[in-house]
C-alpha positions as CSV (number, residue, x, y, z in Angstrom):
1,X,83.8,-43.2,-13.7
2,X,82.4,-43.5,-17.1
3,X,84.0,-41.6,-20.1
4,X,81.8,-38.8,-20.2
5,X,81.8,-38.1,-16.4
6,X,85.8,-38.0,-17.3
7,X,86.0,-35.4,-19.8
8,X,83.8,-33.3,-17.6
9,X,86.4,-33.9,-15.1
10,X,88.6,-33.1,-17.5
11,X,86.8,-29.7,-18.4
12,X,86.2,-28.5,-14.9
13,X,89.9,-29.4,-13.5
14,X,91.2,-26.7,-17.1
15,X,88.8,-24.0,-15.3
16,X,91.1,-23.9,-12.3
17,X,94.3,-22.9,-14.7
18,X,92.7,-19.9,-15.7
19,X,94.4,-16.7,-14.3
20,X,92.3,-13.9,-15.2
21,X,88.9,-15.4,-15.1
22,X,86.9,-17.5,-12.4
23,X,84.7,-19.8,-13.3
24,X,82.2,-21.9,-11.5
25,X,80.5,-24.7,-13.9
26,X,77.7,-25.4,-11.3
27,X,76.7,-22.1,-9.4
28,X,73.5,-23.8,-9.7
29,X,71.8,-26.4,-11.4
30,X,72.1,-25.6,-14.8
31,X,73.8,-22.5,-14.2
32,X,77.1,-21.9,-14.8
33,X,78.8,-18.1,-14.1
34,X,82.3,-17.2,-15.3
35,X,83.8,-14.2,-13.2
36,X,86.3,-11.5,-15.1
37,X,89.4,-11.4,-12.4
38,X,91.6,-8.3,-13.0
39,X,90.2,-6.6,-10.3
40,X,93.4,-4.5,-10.1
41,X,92.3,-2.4,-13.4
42,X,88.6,-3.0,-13.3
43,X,89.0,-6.2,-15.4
44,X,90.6,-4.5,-18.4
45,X,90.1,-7.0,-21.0
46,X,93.8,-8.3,-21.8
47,X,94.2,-10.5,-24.6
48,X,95.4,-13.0,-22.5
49,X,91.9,-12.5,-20.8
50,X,89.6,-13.2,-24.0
51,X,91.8,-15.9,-24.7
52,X,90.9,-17.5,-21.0
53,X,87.1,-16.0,-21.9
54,X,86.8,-17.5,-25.2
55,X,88.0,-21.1,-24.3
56,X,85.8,-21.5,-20.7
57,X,82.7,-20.8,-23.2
58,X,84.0,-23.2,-26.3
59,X,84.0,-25.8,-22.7
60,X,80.8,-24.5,-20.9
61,X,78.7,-24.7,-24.7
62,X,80.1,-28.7,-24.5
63,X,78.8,-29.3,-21.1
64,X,74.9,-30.6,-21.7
65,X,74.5,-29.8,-18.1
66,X,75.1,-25.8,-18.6
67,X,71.8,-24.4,-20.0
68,X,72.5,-20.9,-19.5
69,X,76.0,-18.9,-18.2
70,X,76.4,-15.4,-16.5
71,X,79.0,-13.5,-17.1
72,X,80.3,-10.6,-14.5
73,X,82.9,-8.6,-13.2
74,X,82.6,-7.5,-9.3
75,X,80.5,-4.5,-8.0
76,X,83.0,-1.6,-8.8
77,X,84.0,-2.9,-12.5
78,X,82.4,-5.5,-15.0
79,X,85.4,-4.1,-17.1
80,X,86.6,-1.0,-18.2
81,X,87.8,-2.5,-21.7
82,X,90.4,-2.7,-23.6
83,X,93.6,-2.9,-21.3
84,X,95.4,0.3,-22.9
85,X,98.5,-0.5,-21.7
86,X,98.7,-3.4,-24.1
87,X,97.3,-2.0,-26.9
88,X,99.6,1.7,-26.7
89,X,102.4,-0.9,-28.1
90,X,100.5,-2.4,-30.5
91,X,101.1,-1.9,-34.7
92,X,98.9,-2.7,-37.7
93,X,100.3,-5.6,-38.5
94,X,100.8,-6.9,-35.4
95,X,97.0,-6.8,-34.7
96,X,96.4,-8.2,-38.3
97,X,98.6,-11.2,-37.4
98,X,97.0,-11.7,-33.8
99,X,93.5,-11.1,-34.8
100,X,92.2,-10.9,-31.4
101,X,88.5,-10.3,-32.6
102,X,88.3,-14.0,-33.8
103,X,87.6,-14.7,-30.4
104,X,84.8,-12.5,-30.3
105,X,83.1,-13.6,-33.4
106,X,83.6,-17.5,-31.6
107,X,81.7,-16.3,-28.4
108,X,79.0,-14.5,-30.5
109,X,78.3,-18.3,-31.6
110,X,77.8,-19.2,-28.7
111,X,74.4,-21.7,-28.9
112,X,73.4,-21.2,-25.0
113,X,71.6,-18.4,-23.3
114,X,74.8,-15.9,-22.2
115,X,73.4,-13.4,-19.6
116,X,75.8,-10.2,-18.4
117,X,75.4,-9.5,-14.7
118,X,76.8,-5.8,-14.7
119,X,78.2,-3.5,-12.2
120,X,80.3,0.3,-12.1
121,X,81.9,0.5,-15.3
122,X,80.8,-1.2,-18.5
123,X,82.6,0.9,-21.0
124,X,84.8,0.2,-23.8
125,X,85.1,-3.2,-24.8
126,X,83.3,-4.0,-21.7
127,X,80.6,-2.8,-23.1
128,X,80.5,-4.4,-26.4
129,X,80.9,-7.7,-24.4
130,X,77.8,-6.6,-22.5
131,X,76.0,-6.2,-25.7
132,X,77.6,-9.5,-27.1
133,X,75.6,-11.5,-24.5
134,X,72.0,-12.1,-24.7
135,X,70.7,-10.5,-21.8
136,X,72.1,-7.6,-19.4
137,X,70.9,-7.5,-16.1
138,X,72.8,-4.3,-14.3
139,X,73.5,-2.7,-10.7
140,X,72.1,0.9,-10.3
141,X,75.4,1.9,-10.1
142,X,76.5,0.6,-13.5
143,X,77.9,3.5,-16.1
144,X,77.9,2.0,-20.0
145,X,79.5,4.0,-22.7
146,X,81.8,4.3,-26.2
147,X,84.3,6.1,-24.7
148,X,87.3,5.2,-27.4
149,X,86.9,8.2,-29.5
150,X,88.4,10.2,-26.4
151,X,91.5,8.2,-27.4
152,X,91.9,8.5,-30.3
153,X,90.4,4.8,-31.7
154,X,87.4,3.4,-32.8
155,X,85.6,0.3,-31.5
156,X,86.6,-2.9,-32.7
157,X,84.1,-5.2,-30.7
158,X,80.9,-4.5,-32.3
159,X,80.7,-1.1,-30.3
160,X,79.3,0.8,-33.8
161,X,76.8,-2.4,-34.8
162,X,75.4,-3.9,-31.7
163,X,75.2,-0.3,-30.2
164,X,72.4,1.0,-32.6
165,X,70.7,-2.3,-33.1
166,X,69.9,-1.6,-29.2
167,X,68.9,1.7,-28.8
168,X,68.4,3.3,-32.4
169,X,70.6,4.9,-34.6
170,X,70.6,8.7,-32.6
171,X,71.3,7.6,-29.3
172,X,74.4,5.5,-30.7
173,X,75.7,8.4,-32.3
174,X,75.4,10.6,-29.4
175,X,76.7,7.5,-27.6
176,X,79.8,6.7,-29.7
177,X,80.4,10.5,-31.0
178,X,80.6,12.2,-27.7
179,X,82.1,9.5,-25.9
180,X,80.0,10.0,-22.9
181,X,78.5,7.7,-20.2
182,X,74.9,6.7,-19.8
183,X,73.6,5.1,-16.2
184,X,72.0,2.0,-15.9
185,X,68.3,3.6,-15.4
186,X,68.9,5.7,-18.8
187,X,70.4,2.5,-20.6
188,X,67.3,0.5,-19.2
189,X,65.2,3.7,-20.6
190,X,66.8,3.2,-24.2
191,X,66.9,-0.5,-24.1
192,X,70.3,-1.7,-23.8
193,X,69.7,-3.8,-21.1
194,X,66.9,-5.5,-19.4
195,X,67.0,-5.4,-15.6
196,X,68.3,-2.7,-13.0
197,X,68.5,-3.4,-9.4
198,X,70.4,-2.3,-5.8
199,X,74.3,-3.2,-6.1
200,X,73.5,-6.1,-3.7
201,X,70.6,-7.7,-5.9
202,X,72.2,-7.2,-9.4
203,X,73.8,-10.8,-9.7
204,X,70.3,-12.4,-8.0
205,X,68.6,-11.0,-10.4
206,X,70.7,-12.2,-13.4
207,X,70.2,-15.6,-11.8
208,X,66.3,-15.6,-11.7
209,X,66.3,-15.5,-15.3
210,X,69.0,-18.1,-15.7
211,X,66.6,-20.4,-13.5
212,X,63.4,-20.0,-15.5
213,X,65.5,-21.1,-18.6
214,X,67.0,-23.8,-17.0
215,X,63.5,-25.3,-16.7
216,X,62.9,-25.1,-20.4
217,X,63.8,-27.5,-22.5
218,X,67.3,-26.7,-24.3
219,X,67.1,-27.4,-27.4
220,X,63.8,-25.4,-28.0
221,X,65.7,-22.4,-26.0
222,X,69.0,-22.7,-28.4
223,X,66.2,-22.5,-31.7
224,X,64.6,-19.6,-30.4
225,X,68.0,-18.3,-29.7
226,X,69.2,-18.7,-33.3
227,X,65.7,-17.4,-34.5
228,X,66.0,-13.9,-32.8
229,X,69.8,-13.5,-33.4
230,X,68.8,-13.9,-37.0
231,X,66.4,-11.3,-36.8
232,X,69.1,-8.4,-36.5
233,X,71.3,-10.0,-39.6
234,X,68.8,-10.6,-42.3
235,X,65.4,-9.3,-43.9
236,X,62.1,-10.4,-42.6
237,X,61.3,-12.7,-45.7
238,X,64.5,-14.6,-44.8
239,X,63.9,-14.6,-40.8
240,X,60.8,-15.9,-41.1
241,X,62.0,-18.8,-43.1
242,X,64.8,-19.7,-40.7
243,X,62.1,-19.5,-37.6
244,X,59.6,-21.6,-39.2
245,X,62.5,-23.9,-40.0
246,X,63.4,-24.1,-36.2
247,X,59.7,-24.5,-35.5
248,X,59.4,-27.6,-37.6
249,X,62.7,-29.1,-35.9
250,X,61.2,-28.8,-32.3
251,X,58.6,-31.4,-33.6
252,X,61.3,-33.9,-33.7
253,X,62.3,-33.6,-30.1
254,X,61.3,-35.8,-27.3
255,X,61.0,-32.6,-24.6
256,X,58.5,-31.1,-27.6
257,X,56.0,-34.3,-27.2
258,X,56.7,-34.2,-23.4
259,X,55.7,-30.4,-23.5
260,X,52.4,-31.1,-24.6
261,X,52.0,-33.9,-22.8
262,X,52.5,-31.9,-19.6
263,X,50.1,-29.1,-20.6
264,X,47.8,-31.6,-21.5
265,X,48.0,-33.5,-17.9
266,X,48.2,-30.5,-15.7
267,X,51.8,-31.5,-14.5
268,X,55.2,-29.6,-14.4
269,X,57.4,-31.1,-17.8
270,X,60.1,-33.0,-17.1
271,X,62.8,-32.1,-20.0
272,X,65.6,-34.4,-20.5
273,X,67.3,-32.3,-23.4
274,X,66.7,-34.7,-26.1
């Protein structure tokens, strides 16, 4: 076994430790999908649970075979956020000190395509980890919403940022303000996420779009990640500076010339990731 077939041993064999999430490194080629597994209270989203969440990512971004990851809960849940129990005891201080949003900010640098398969409830913080990802592919039976003014708190997971960069500044405040939930085929209306089908199809679907990335070649998919994400924290002037900066970089790249090559010799491209 050579050295890097042993860290990857390495890396898989830590997945099985985790208690709170499942995660399966090659649901397909290329595809990796880490399950939330607190079934008994819809996945509430313990610290204990980022912590697991957080690290299987920092793993699944090192593994050059991953080129995209799904992330979901089961049909009734994808989480209900936060897990109230654990935060009702919770001080100032004490969250000062923990700073459990550092794990957040870590997964939103994530550099691979992160698609949420999403089912039931996707409130909360379960919500704002929906919005985290990339994509959101959802069950018709899926409910989203900002439900924390009802007790008493505020979002701390992006819920006021990501929430109107989605669907517009109106719809977020009716959103976050009321507290209420929206369906799937409303949220799909608005724009939060991109796909709604059956409960039984939800996850298939997610994973069609994971398998047309997965033949692209990765390092143009993780620039034209970058480029977008810069999009919604910048001007224009600078966004198109950092796009046409990725654009140049692709013309280093071996899968770039093999691209081209490909077009140019009517034959699918064979990427190699280099």
């Amino acid at each position: 076994m050579t050295e890097k077939e042993k860290a990857k041993s390495m890396r898989i064999a830590k997945y099985d430790a985790y208690k709170y999430i499942l995660v399966y490194p090659e649901y397909e080629p290329g595809i990796a999908i880490v399950r939330l597994n607190r079934p008994e209270i819809h996945n509430a989203l313990s610290l204990a649970l980022m912590e697991e969440l957080g690290d299987a990512l920092i793993n699944l971004d090192k593994d050059p075979d991953v080129k995209s990851v799904i992330v979901t809960g089961n049909d009734k849940a994808f989480s209900v956020g936060a897990d109230l129990k654990e935060v009702s005891v919770s001080k100032t201080i004490d969250l000062l000190i923990i700073d459990q949003f550092s794990i957040w900010d870590e997964m939103g640098r994530f550099k691979k395509p992160l698609i949420a398969a999403v089912s039931g409830w996707v409130v909360g913080g379960g919500c704002e980890l929906a919005m985290l990802c990339d994509m959101v592919v959802a069950s018709d039976t899926a409910q989203f919403g900002q439900p924390e003014i009802k007790r008493g708190i505020g979002s701390g997971a992006g819920g006021t940022q990501r929430l109107p960069r989605a669907v517009g500044k109106a719809k977020a405040m009716e959103t976050i303000l009321t507290g209420d939930y929206i369906d799937a085929e409303y949220a799909f209306q608005i724009g939060l996420i991109n796909r709604v089908y059956p409960v039984d199809q939800y996850l298939e679907g997610a994973l069609k779009i994971a398998r047309k990335i997965s033949e692209l070649p990765p390092l143009a998919v993780r620039l034209a990640k970058e480029s977008v994400n810069k999009a919604f924290n910048s001007t224009l002037s600078d966004g198109l500076t950092f796009e046409r900066k990725n654009y140049y970089l692709t013309f280093s790249t071996e899968d770039q010339k093999e691209g081209i090559r490909a077009f140019l010799e009517k034959r699918k491209p064979n990427y190699t990731g280099h």
